[in-house]
C-alpha positions as CSV (number, residue, x, y, z in Angstrom):
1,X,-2.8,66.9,-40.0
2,X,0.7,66.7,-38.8
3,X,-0.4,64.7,-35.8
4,X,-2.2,61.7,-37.9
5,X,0.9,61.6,-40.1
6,X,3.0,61.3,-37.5
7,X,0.7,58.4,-36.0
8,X,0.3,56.7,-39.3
9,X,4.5,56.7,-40.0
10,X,4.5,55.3,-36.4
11,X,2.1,52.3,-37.2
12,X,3.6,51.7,-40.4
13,X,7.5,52.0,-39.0
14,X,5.9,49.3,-36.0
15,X,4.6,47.3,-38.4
16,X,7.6,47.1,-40.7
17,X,9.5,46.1,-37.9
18,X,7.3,42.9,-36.6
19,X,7.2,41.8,-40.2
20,X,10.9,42.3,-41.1
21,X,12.4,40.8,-37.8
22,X,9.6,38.4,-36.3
23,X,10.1,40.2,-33.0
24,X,7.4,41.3,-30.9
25,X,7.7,45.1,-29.9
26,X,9.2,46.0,-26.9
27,X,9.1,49.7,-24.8
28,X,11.8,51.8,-24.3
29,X,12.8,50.0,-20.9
30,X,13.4,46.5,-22.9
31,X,9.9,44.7,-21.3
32,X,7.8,42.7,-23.2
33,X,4.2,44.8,-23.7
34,X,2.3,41.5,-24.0
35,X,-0.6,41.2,-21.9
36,X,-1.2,38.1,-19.5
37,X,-4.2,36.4,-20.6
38,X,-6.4,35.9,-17.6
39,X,-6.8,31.9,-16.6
40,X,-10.2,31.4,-16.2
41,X,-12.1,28.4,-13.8
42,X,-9.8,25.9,-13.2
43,X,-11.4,22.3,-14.9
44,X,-13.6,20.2,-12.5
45,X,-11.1,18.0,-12.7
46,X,-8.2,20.0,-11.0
47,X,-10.4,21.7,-8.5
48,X,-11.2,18.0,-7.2
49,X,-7.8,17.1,-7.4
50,X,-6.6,20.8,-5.3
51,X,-9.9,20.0,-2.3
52,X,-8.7,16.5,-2.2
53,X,-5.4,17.2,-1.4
54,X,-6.1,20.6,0.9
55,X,-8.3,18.0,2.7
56,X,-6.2,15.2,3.5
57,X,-2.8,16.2,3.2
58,X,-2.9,18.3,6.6
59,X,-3.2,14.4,8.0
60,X,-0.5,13.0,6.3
61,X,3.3,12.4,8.0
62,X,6.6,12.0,7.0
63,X,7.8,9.0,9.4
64,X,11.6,9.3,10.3
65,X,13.5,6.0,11.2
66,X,16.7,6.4,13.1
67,X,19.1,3.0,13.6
68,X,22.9,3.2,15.0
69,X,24.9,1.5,12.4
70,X,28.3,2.0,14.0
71,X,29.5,4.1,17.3
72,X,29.6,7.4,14.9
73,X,27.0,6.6,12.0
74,X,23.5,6.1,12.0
75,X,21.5,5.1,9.2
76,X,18.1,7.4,8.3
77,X,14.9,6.2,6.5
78,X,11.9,7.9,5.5
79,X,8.3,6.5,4.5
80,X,4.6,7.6,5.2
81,X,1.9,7.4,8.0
82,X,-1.7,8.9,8.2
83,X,-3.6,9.7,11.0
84,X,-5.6,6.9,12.0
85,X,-7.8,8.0,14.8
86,X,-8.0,11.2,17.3
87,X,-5.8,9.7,20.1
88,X,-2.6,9.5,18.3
89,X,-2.6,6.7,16.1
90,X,-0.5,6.4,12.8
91,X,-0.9,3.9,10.4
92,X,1.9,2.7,8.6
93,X,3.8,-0.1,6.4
94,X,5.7,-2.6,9.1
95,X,8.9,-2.3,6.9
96,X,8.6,1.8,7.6
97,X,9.6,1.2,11.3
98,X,11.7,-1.5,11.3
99,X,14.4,0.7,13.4
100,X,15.7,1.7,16.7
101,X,13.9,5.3,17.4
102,X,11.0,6.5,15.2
103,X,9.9,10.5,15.1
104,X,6.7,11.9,13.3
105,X,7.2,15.2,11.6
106,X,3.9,16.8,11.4
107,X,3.0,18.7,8.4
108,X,3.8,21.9,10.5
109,X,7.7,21.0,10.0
110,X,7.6,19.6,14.1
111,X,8.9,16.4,15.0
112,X,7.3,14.2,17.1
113,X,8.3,11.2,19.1
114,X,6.4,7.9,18.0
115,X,6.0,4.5,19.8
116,X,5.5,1.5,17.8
117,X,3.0,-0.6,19.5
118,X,1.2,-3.2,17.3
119,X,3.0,-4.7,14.0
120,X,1.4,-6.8,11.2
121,X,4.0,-8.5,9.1
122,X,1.9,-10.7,7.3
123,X,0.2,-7.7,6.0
124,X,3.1,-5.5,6.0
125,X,1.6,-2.8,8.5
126,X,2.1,-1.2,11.8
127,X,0.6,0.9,14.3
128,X,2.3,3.9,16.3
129,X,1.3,6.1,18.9
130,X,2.3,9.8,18.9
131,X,3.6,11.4,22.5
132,X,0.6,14.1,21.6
133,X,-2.8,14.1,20.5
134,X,-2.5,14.9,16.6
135,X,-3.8,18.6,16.0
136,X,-5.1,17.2,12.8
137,X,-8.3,15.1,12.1
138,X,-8.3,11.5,11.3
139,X,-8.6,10.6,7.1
140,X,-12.0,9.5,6.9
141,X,-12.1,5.9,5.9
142,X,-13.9,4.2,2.5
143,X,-13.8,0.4,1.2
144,X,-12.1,-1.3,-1.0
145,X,-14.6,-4.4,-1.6
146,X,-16.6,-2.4,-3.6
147,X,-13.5,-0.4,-6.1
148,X,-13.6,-0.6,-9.6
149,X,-10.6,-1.4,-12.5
150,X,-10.0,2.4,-14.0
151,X,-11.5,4.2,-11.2
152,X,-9.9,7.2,-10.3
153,X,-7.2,7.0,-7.3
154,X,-4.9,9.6,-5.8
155,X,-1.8,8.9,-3.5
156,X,-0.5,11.2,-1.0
157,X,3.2,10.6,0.5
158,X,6.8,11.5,1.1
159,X,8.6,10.3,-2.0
160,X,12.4,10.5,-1.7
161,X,12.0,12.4,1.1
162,X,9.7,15.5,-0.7
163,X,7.0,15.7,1.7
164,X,3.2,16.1,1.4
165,X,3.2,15.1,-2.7
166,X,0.2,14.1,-4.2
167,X,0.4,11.5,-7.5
168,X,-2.8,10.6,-9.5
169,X,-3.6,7.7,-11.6
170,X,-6.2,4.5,-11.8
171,X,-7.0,1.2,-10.5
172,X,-4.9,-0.7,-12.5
173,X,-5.7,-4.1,-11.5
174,X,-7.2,-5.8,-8.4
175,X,-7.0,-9.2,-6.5
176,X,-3.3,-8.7,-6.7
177,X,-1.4,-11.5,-4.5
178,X,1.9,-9.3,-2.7
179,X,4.8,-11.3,-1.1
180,X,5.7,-10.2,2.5
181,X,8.7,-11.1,4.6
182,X,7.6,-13.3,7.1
183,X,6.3,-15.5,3.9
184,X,3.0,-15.4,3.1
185,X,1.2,-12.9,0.8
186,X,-1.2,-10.1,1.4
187,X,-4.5,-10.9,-0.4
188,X,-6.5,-8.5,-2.6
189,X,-3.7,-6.2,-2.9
190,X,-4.8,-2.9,-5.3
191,X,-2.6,-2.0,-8.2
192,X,-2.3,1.4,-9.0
193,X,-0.6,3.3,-12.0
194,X,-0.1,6.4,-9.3
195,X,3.4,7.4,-9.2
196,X,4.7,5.8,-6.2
197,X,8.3,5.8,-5.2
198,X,10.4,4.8,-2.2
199,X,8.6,7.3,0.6
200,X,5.3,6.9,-0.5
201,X,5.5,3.6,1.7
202,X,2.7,3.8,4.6
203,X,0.6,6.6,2.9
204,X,-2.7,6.6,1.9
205,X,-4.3,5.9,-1.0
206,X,-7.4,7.7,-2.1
207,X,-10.8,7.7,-3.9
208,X,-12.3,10.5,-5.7
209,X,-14.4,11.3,-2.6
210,X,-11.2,11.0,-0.5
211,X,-11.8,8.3,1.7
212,X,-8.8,6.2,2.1
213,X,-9.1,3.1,0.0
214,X,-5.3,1.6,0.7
215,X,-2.3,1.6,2.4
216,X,0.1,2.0,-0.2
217,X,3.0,-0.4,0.5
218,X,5.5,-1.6,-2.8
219,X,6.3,-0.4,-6.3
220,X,8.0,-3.3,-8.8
221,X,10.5,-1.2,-10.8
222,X,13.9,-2.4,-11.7
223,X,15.5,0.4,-11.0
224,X,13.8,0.8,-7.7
225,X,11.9,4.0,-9.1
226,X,8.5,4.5,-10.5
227,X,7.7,2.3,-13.5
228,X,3.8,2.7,-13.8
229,X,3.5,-0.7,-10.8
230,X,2.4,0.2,-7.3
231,X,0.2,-1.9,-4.8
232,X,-1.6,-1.0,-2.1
233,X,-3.0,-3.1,1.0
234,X,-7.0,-2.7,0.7
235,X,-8.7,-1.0,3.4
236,X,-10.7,-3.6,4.5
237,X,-7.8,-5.0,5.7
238,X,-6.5,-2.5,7.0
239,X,-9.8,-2.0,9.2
240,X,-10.1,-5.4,10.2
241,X,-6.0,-5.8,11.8
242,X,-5.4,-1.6,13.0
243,X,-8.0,-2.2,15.9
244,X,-6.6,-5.6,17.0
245,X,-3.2,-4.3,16.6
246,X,-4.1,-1.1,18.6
247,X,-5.8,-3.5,21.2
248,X,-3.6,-6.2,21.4
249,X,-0.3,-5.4,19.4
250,X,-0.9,-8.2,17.4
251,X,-2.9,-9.5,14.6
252,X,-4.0,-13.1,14.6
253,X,-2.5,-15.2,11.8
254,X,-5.1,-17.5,10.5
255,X,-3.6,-20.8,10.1
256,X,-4.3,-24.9,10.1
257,X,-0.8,-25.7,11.6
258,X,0.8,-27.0,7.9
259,X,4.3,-26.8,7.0
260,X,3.6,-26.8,2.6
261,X,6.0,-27.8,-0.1
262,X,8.0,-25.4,-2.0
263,X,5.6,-24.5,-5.5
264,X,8.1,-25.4,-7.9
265,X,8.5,-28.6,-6.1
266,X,4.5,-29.3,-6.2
267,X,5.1,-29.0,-10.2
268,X,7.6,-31.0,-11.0
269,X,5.9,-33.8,-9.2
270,X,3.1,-32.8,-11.8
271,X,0.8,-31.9,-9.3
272,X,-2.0,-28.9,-9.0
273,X,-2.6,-27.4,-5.8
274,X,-0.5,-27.0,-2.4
275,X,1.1,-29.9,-1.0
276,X,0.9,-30.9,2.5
277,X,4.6,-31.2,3.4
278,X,4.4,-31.4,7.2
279,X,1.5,-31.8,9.8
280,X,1.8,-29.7,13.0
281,X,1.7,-32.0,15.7
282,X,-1.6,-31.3,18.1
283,X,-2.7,-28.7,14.9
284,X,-6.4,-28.4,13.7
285,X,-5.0,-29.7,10.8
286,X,-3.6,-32.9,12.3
287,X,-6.9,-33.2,14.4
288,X,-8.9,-33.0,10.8
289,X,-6.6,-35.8,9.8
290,X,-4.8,-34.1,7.0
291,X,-1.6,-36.5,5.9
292,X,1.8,-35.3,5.4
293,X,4.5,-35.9,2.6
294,X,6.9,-38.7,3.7
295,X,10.1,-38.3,1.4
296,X,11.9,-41.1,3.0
297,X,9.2,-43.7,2.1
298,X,8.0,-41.8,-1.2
299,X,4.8,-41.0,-0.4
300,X,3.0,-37.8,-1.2
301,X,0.4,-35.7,1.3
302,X,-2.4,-34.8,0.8
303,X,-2.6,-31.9,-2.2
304,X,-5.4,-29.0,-0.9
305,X,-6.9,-28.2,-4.6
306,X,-10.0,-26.4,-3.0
307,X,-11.0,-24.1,0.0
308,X,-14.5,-23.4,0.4
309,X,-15.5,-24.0,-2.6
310,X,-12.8,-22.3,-4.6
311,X,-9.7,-23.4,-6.4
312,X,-6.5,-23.4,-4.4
313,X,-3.8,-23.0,-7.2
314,X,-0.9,-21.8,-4.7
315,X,-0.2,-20.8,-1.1
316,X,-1.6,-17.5,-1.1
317,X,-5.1,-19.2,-2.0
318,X,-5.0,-20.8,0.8
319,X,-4.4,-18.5,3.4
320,X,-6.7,-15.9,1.4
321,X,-9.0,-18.6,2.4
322,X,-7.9,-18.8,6.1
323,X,-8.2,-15.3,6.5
324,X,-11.7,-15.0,5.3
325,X,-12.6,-18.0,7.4
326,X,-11.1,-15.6,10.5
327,X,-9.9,-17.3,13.3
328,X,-12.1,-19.5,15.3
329,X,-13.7,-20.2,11.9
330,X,-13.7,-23.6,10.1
331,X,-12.4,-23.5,6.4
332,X,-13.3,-26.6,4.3
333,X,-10.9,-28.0,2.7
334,X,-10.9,-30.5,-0.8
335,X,-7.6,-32.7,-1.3
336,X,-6.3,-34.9,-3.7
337,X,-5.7,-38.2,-1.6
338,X,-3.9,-40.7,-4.0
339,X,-6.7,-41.1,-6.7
340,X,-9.3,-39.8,-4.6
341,X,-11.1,-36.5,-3.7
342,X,-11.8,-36.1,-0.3
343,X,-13.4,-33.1,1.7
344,X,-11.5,-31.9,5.1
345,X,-13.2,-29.4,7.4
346,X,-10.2,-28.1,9.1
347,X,-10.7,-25.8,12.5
348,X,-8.5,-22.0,11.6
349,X,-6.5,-21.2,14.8
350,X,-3.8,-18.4,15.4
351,X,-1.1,-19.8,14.6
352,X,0.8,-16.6,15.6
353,X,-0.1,-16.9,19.5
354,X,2.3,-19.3,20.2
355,X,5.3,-17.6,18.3
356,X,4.0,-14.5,20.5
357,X,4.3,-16.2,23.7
358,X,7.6,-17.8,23.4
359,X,6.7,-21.3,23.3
């Protein structure tokens, strides 16, 4: 009897406590008696997220630029690479390497030394070759003809240095035109709402099944920061330059021989297309007869409105156009001749080859 009163003043004395002070109990010791709740199965989601990232990130480098900037200073930079192939090869954003010395660290914490030894400005990548085979298998390799707006995407990369992090997000948007340095613009660019921030340059981005479906390459942002707007060079592209550049060090750059006028020039002349500013002398374009813009005497070129059948509404149109033509194609071209339409079928040469040779 004494032992159930004793229990029952206990409870009540607990219970009077809880409701009077809206603590929970502790022991004598001061620990919190709660018990943990066990987890349970992680969503489908998550555990597809956790295999992607187990799977690829092993393949995945931080890519370490070094460049003397004084006789005691030297100025570091940091982006991404992914293991292209099983001899060595990295794949990476040209503006990644643009240095004097370039070191790999593995995702084992080693650094390795890195030769650069194809670039691709016009499509902002590069090519390096590691002193070592990798001990790491290649990323295997999807497409990016085929995506889909609001498909799932997952980018793996180096941002601000933090290596090995994985972002999620969507296809955003695709068809995106990208400025590069040397001019042009990178076609069919993917745009991605995956955090991407300065690092994540050169890294891969991937699908669902993690295949790599882009090389992600620029974020817009103010700030310079994440703001929801990254792009990504598709990986057809990427497929069609890595094995010239590996090959040759070079990719071919599509071209007619044309020198065009500056877009905001072409409109407030009130015209609709790319204008013909200069003709290349000895050019396939020159050959085709194409006419250039004569300032001196007032009179306008010839205005390219059409490649292959499809409107040309500004320069990155165009050399869309010459790029799917390939070199050694023949891209057929629609102009606006005075008052007439007339149709061009200009030869596509590599316009790069010469640049590459010196002459």
């Amino acid at each position: 009897m004494h032992a159930f009163v004793t229990r029952s003043a206990t409870a009540l004395a607990l219970a009077l406590a809880l409701a009077g002070c809206g603590r929970p109990a502790v022991d004598s010791q001061g620990a919190d008696p709660r018990v943990v709740q066990a987890r349970g199965t992680l969503a489908e989601s998550e555990q597809a997220t956790i295999a992607i990232f187990e799977s690829a990130s092993p393949s995945v480098v931080l890519v370490i630029s070094r460049t003397a900037a004084g006789p005691f200073e030297e100025q570091i930079g940091a982006g991404t690479g992914f293991i292209w192939d099983e001899e060595g090869h990295i794949i990476t954003n040209n503006h990644v390497v643009q240095a004097q010395q370039i070191a790999v660290r593995m995702p084992g914490g080693e650094d390795v030394p890195a030769t650069v030894i194809g670039r691709a400005p016009q499509y902002d990548l590069a090519v390096l070759r590691l002193a070592r085979a990798p001990n790491a298998p290649p990323l295997p390799i999807g497409t990016s003809s085929d995506l889909q707006v609001g498909q799932a995407v997952f980018a793996i990369g180096n941002p601000f240095g933090f290596d090995r992090t994985i972002t999620s997000g969507i296809v955003s948007a695709l068809g995106r035109q990208l400025p590069t340095q040397e001019g042009r613009e990178i076609a069919d660019v993917i745009q991605t709402d995956a955090a991407i921030n300065p690092g994540n340059s050169g890294g891969p981005l991937l699908d669902s099944a993690g295949r790599v479906i882009g090389v992600t390459t620029a974020i817009y942002s103010p700030s310079g920061a994440y703001a929801g707007l990254g792009f990504a060079v598709p990986i057809d592209t990427v497929a069609r330059v890595a094995p010239q550049l590996i090959a040759n060090g070079r990719a071919p750059i599509a071209g007619i021989g044309i020198l065009t006028a500056n877009q905001s020039l072409t409109a407030r002349l009130g015209l609709e297309g790319v204008l013909v500013w200069q003709v290349g002398r000895g050019s396939p374009a020159e050959r085709a007869g194409l006419r250039s813009t004569d300032p001196q005497r007032g009179l306008v070129g010839d205005v390219i409105v059409e490649a292959n059948g499809q409107p040309v509404r500004r320069l990155a149109d165009l050399t869309s156009a010459l790029d799917r033509a390939g070199v050694g194609g023949t891209v057929n071209l629609t102009v606006q001749r005075g008052d007439q339409r007339v149709d061009v079928p200009v030869a596509v040469e590599d316009i790069g080859a010469s640049e590459a040779s010196g002459k």
